[in-house]
C-alpha positions as CSV (number, residue, x, y, z in Angstrom):
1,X,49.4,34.4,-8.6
2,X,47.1,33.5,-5.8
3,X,44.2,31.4,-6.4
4,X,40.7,33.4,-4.8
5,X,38.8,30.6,-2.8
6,X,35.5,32.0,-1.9
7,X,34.8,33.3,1.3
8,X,33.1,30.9,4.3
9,X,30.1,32.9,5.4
10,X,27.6,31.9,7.7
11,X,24.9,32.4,4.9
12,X,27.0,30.2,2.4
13,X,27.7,27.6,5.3
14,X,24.1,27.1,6.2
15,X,23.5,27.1,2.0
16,X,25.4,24.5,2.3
17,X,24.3,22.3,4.9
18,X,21.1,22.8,3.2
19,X,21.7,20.9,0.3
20,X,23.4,18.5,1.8
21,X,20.2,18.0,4.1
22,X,18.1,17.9,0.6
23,X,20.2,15.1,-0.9
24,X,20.5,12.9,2.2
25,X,16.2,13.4,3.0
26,X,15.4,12.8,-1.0
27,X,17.8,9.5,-0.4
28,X,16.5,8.3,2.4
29,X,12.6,9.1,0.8
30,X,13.1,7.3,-2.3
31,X,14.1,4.2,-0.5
32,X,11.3,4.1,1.8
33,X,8.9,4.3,-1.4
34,X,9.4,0.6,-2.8
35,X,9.2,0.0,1.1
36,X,5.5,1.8,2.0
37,X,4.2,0.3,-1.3
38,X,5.4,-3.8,-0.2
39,X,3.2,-2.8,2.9
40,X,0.5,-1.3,1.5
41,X,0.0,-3.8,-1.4
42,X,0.7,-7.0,1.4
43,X,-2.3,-5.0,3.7
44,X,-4.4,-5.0,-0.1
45,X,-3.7,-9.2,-0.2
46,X,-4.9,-9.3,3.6
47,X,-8.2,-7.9,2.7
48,X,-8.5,-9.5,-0.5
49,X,-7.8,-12.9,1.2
50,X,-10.6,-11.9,4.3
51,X,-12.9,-10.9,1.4
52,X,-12.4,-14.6,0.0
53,X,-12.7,-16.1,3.4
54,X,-16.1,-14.0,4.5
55,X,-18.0,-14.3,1.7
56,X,-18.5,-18.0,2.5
57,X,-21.7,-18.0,5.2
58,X,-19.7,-20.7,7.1
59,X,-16.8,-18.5,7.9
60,X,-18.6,-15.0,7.9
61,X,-22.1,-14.0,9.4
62,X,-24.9,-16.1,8.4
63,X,-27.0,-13.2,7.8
64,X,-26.8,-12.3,4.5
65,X,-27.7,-8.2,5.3
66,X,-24.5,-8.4,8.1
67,X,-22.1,-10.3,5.7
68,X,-22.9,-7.5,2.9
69,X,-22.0,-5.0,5.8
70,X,-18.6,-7.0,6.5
71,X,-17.7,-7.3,3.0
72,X,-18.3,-3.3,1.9
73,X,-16.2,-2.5,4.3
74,X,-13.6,-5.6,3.9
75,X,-13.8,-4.0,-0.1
76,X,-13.3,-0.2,1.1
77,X,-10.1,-1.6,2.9
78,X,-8.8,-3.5,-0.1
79,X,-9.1,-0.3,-2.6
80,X,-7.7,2.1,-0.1
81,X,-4.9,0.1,0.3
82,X,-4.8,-1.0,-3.1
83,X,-4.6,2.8,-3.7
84,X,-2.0,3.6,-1.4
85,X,0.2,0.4,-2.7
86,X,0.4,2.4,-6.4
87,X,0.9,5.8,-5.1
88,X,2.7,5.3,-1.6
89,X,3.9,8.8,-1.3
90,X,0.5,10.2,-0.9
91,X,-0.8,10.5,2.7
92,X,-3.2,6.9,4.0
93,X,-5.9,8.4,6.7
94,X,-7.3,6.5,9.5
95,X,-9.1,2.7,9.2
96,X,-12.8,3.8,9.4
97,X,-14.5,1.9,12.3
98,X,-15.3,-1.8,11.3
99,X,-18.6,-2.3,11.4
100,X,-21.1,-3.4,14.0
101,X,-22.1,-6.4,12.6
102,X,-18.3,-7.7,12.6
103,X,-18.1,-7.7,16.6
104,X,-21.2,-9.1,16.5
105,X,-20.4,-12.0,15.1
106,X,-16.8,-12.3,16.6
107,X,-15.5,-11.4,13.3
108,X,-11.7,-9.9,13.8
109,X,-11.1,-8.2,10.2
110,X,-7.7,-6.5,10.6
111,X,-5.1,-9.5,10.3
112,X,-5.9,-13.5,9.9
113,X,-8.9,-14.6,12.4
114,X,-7.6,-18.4,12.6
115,X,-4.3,-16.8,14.4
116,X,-4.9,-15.5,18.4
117,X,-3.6,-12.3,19.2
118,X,-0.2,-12.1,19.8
119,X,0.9,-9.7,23.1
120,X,2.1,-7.1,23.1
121,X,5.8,-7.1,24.2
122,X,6.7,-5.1,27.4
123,X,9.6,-3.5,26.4
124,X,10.5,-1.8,29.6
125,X,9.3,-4.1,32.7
126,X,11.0,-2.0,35.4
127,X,9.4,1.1,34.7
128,X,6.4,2.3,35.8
129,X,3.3,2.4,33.5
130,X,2.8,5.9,32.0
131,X,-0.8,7.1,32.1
């Protein structure tokens, strides 16, 4: 007796190919979870630590009004992030603006203000700059 092996269809082939999507995409996003969340919670120690290093009037603004200004928003980073570290599969929106007071004191809040910027790498000297 002859064994029946189902028909290969265009429907059943892309069924296929479907799932096999499904299971590689669901692999792939469950191990960029733990991944997003080391990032997020490191960016939550980076405010925490500014937030540490601002509040002294030596290191921060000396005016007390602009330092509160600095800090709020320093805080707002930290619980966003903070946030985003616990639930990194959730959608993280845009860095609001930092604050005037913070350029107006020199004050570089997004990574460590003792370290100088580091350049930007040019990747592709040859080519023409794209505008």
């Amino acid at each position: 007796m002859r064994v029946a092996w189902p028909r290969y269809t265009v429907r059943r082939i892309m069924v296929g190919v479907g799932l096999i999507a499904l299971v590689f995409g669901g692999a792939r996003w469950i191990m960029q979870m733990p991944k997003r969340a080391t990032e997020y919670r490191r960016l939550a120690a980076e405010y925490e630590w500014a937030e540490d290093f601002y509040n002294n009037p030596s290191d921060g603004p000396p005016d007390p009004v602009a330092r509160e200004k600095v800090l709020r928003y320093i805080a707002l980073l930290k619980v966003k992030y903070d946030h985003a570290a616990r639930r990194p599969w959730l959608p993280v929106g845009l860095d609001p603006p930092e604050p005037a007071e913070a350029t107006k004191w020199g004050i570089k809040i997004h990574g460590d203000p003792d370290e100088d910027q580091v350049p930007v790498l040019d990747l592709y000297p040859n080519h023409p700059p794209r505008f």
